[in-house]
N, C-alpha and C positions, 0 to 999 in steps of 0.2 A: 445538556448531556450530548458527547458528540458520540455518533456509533462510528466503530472502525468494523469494516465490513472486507478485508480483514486480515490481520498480520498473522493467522493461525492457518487460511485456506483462500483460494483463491474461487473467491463467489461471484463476480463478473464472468468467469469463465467454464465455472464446473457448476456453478446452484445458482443463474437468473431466474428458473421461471418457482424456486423454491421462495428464492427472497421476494419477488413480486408477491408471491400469495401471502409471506408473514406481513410485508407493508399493507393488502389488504385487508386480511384479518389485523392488522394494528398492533400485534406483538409477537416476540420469538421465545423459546426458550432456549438456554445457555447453560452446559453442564462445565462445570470447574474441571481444568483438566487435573486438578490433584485433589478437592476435598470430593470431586463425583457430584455436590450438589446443584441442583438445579434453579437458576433462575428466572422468573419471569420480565422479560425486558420489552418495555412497551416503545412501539415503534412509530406511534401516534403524534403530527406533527405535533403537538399542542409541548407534547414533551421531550420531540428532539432537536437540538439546533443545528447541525450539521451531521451528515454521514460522509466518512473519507474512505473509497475506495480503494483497494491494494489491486494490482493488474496483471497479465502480462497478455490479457489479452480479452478485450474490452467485447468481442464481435460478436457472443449469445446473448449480452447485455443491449445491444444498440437496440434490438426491435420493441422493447421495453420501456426505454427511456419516456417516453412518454406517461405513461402508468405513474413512474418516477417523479416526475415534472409535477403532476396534477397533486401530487401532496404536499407542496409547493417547501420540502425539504429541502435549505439546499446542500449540496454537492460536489465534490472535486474527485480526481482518480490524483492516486501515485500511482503510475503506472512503468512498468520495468520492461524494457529493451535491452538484450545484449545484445552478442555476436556471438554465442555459442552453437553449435550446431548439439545432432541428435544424441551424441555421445555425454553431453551433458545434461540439456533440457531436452528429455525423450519426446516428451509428448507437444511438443510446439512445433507449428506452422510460423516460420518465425516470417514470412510473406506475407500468410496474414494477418498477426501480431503487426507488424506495421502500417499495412492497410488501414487494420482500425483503430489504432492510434490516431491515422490522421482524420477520419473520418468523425473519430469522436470531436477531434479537434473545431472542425467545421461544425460540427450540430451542437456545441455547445460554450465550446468558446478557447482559445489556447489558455486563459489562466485560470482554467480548471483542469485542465492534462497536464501536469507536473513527469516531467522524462525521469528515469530513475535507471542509472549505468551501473546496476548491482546485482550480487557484487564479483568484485574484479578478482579471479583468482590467474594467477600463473604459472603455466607449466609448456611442456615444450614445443605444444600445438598451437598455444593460447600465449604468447611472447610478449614483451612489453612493447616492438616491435608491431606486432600484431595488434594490440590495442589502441597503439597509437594511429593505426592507418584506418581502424573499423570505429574507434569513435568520431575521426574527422569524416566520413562517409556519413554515419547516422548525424550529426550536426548537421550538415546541410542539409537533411531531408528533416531535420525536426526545428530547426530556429525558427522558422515561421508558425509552427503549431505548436509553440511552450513559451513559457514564460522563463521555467528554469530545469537544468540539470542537478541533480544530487548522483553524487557517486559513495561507494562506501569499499575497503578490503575484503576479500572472503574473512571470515573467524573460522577459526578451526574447533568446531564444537565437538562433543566428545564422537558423532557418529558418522562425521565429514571424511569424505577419503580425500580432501585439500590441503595440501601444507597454506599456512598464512605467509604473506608476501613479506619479501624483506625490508627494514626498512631503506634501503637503498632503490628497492624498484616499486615502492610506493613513493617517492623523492621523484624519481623520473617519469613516473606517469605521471603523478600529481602536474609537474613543472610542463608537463608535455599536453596534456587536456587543458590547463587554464589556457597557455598559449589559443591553443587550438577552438574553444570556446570563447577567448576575448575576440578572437578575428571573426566569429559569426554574432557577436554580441549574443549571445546565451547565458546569461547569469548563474551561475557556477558553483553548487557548495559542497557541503559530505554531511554523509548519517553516521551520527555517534561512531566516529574516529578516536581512537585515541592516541593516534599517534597527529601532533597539530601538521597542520596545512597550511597553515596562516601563512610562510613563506611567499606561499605560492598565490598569494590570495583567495585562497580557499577556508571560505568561513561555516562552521558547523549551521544546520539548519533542521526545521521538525517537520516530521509526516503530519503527525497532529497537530496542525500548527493555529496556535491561536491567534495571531492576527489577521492571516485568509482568512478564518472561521466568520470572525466577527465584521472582515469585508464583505462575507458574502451574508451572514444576516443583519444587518443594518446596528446592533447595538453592542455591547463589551459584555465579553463571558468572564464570570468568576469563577477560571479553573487553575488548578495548580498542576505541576510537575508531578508527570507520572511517575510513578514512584515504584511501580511494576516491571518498570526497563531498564535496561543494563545505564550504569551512572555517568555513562557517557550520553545517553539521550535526551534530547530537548524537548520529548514530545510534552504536551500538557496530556492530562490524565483523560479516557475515554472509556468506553463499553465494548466491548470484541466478543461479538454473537459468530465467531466460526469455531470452527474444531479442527485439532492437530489430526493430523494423519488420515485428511478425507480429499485432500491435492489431488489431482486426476494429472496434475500437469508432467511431474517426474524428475523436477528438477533433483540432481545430485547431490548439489552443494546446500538443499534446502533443509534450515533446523525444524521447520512447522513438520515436513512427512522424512526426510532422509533417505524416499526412495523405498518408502513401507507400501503395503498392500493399502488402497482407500479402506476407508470403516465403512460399513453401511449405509446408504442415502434412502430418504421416503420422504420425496418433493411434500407430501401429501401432513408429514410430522412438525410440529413446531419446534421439535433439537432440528440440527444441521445432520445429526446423524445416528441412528437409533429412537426409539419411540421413550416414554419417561415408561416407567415400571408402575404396574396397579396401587403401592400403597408408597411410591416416593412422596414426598413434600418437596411442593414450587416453593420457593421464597422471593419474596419480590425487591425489583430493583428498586432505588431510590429515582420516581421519574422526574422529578422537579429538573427545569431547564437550569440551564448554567447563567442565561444572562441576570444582568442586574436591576432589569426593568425599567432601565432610561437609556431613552433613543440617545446614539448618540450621533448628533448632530456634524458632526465632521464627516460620515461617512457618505459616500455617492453612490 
């Protein structure tokens, strides 16, 4: 089982010392943001093979990390860096969003900080122009602490106040970033695109990705194609213990909050946000691991 920790809310930056306590207590609970019920998700290494980080800003998590380490789980971040300033992403120190980017980089390793340039939307402040000169800027300060870039378009979801790019100046950044990444050697790809890149050598890649997963636990997971993501995503199938609309961070263009009030937090609760109700029913997750129980021998 891989837990994504998480594509619904950003728990590195708004709930570290919440998810430290469910890792010590050894499970969370997880309410369905559409049937309401509740699940009990055990967070016990015996039954998780990886947790994938979602980020944009790694710095209430670093003092942690060790807590982390000792359940000897392992772990990557996607972590996301734009160039947007406060009119888009209100609540980020985007100074020290980079800081501790590199910081995690150094305590952990560059190919577990995966850079994430998403997503790109454009408008008259935010130019393709403008994108081109602020992604050659973060390249130099990230090719030495990543392994890879992924970039992705804004989508224009129903509560987005973003138009989606055309495709003519997704053509031009595409043609203009890989340049610009081949020359720092930065390995280069997109998150569920549908419009292809392949031109430009830009090849589709996964958050959840199963072959990190199984680089970093020593053997082959039997998991399939999330089936929960839009049909353009590669991810394999995973667990997501956050909850929509508890973001603290304020991004604009983001489907998980949209820029809503947070829900409630109680570090002290095993939901991410509200307490369970006196006569709800837990149902439990399925904790059996994913691999397949043979070392496999090729991996270092």
């Amino acid at each position: 089982m891989i837990i994504s920790a998480s594509r619904r809310t950003d728990i590195p930056t708004c709930f570290p010392e919440w998810f430290c306590r469910r890792l010590s207590e050894g499970f969370c609970y997880v309410r369905n943001p559409y049937s309401q019920k509740i699940t009990h998700v055990s967070l016990k290494a015996e039954h998780v093979d990886a947790i994938v980080f979602w980020t944009k800003n790694a710095g209430p998590l670093l003092p942690h990390l060790s807590r982390l380490d000792a359940t000897g789980i392992p772990y990557y971040f996607q972590y996301t860096i734009t160039p947007y300033g406060p009119d888009i992403e209100t609540n980020l120190n985007k100074d020290h969003c980079i800081e501790n980017f590199l910081e995690l980089s150094d305590r952990i390793g560059k190919d577990r900080v995966l850079w994430r340039y998403d997503p790109i939307l454009v408008t008259k402040k935010y130019s393709t122009e403008f994108h081109e000169e602020a992604f050659a800027k973060f390249c130099e300060k990230f090719s030495n602490a990543t392994t890879r870039c992924t970039i992705s378009f804004v989508d224009a979801y129903f509560s987005s106040p973003f138009r989606e790019c055309t495709v003519s100046e997704m053509n031009t950044l595409a043609e203009k970033f890989s340049a610009i990444a081949e020359n720092f050697g930065l390995p280069f790809f997109s998150c569920a695109e549908r419009h292809c890149l392949s031109a430009f050598g830009i090849t589709p890649s996964s958050c959840t990705d199963k072959n990190l997963c199984e680089d970093m636990c020593g053997h082959t997971l039997s998991l399939k194609k999330d089936l929960n993501q839009r049909p353009s995503c590669n991810c394999v199938e995973s667990v997501d213990i956050g909850g929509y609309h508890t973001c603290r961070n304020g991004c604009l263009y983001c489907y998980a909050s949209g820029g809503s009030v947070p829900k409630e937090h109680d570090s002290l609760s095993p939901l991410i946000f509200g307490i369970p109700g006196e006569n709800e029913k837990i149902y439990d997750q399925n904790t059996l691991k994913s691999h397949d129980y043979q070392t496999n021998l090729f991996f270092t």
